[in-house]
Backbone as JSON Lines, residues from 0, in Angstrom:
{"i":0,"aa":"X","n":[93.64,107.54,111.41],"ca":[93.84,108.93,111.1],"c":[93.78,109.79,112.37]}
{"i":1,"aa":"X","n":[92.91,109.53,113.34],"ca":[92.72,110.37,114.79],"c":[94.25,110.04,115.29]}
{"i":2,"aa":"X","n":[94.74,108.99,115.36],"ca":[95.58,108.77,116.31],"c":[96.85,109.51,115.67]}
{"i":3,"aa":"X","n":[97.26,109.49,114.46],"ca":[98.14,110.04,113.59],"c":[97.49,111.98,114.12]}
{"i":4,"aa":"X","n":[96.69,112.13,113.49],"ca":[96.31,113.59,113.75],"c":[97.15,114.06,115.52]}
{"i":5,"aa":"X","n":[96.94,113.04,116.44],"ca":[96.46,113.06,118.41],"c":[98.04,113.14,118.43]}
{"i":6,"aa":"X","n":[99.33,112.54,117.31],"ca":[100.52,112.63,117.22],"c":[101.01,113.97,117.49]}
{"i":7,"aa":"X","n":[100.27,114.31,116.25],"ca":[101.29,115.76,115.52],"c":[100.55,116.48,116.8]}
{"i":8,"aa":"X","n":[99.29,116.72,116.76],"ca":[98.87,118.0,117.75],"c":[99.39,118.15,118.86]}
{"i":9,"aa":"X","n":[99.65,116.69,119.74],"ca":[99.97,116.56,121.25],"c":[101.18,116.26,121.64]}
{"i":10,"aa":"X","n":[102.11,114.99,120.73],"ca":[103.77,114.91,120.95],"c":[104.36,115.66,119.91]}
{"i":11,"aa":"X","n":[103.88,116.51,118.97],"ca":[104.6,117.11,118.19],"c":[106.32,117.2,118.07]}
{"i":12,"aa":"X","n":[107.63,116.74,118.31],"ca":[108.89,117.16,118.69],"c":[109.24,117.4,117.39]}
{"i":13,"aa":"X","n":[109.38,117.76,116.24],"ca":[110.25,118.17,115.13],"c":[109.65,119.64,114.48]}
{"i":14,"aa":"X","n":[110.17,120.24,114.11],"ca":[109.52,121.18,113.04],"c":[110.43,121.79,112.26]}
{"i":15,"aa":"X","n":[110.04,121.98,110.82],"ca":[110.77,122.6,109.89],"c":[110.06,123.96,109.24]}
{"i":16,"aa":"X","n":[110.72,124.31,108.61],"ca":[109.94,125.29,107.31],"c":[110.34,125.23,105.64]}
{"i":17,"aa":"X","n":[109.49,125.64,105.08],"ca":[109.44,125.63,103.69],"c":[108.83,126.46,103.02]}
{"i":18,"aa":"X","n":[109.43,127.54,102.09],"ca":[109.29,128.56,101.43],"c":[108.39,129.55,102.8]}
{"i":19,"aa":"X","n":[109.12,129.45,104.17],"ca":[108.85,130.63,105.18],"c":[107.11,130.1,106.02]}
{"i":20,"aa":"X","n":[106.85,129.04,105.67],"ca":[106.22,128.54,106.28],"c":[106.23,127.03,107.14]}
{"i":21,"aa":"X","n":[105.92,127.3,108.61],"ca":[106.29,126.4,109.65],"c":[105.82,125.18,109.26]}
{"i":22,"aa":"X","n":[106.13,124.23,109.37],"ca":[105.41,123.0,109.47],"c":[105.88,122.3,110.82]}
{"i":23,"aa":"X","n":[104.85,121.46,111.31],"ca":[104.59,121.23,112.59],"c":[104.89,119.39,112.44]}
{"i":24,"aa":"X","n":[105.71,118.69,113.0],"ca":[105.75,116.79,112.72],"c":[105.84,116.21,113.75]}
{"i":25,"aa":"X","n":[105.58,114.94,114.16],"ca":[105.77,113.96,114.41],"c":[106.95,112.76,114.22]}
{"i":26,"aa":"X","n":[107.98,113.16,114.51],"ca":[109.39,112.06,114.12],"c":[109.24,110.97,115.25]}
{"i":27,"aa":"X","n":[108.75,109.5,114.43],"ca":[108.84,107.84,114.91],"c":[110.39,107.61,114.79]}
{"i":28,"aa":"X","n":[110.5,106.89,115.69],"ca":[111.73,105.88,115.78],"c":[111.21,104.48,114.56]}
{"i":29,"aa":"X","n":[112.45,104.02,114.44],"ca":[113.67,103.59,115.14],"c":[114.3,104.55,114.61]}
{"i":30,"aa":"X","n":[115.72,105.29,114.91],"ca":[116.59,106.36,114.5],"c":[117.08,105.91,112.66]}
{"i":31,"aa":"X","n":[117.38,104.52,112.31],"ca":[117.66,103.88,111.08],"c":[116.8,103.96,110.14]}
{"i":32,"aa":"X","n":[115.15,104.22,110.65],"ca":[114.34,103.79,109.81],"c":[113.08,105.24,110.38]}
{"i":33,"aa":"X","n":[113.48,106.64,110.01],"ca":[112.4,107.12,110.85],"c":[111.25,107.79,110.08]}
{"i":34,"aa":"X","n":[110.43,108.27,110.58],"ca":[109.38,108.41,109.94],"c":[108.5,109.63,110.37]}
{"i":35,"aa":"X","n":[108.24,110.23,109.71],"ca":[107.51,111.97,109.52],"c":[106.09,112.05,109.53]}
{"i":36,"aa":"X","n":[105.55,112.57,110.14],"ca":[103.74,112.44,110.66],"c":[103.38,114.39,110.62]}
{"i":37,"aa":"X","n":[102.78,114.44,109.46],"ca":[102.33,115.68,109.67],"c":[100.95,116.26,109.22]}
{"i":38,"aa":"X","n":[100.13,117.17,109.2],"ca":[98.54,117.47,108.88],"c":[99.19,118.33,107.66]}
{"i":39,"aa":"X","n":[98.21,118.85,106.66],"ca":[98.22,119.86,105.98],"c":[97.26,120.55,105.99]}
{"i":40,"aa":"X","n":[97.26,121.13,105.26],"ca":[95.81,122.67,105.44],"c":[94.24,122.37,105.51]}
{"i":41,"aa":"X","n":[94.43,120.95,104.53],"ca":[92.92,120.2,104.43],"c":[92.66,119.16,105.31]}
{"i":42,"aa":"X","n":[93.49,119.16,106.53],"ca":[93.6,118.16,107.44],"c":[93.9,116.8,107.39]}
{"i":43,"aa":"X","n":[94.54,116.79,106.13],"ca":[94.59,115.33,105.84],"c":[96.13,115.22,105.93]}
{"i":44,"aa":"X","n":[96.37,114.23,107.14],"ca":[97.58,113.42,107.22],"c":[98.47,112.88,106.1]}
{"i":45,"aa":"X","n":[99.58,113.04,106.34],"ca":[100.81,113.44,105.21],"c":[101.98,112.26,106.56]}
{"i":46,"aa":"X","n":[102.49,110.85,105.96],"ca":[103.48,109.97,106.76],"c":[104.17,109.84,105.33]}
{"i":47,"aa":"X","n":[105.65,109.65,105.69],"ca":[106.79,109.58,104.75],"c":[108.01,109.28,105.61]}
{"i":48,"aa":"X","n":[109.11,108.95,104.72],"ca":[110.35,108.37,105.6],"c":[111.27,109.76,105.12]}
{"i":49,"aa":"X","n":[110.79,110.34,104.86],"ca":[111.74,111.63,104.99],"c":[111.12,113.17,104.91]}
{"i":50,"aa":"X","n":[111.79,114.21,106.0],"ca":[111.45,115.06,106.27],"c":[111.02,115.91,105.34]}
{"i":51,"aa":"X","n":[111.92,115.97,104.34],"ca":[112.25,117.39,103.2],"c":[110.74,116.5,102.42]}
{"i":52,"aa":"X","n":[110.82,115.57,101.8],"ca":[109.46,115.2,100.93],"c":[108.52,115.76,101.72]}
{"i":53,"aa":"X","n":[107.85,115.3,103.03],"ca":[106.71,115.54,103.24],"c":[106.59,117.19,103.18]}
{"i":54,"aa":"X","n":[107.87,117.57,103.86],"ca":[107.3,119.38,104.15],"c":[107.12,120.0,102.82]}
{"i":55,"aa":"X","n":[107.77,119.14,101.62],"ca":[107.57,119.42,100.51],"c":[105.92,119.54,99.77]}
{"i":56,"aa":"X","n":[105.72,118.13,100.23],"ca":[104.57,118.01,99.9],"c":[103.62,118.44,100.28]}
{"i":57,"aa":"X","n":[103.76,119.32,102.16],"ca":[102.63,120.13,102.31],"c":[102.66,121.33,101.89]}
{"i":58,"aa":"X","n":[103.92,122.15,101.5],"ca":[103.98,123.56,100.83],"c":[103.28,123.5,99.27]}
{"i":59,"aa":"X","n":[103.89,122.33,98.78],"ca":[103.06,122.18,97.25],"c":[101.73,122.05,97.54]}
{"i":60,"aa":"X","n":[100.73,121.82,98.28],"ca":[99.35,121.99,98.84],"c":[98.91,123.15,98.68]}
{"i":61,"aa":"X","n":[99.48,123.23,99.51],"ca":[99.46,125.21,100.03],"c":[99.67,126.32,99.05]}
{"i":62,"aa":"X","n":[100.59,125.61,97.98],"ca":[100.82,126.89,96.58],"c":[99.5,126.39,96.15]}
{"i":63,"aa":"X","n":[99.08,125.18,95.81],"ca":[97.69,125.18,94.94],"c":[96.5,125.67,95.04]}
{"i":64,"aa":"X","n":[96.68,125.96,97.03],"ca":[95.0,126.63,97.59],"c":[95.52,128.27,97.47]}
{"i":65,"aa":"X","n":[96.56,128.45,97.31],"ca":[96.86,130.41,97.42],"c":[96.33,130.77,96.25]}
């Protein structure tokens, strides 16, 4: 989990948004097979093979704590 967390904070290269809020990732190689590394609000690491799910899944977080 540190090293996943040491990802997003320090090589961070991707970012999207969802419903106007930034989300911050981690995009792994290989280009065929890639993979999404991101934190959410409760600090808990969020990995998936596609972008739109995870940022999905951290905005649906985020509606439940508002």
């Amino acid at each position: 989990m540190e090293f996943a967390k040491a990802l997003v904070d320090n090589k961070h290269n991707t970012e999207t948004s969802r419903n106007s809020y930034q989300i911050t990732m981690f995009q792994g190689d290989p280009p065929h097979e890639p993979y999404f590394i991101t934190i959410d609000n409760r600090g808990q690491v969020i990995i998936g093979p596609n972008k739109k799910t995870v940022a999905t899944y951290v905005v649906g977080e985020l509606e439940i704590l508002i």
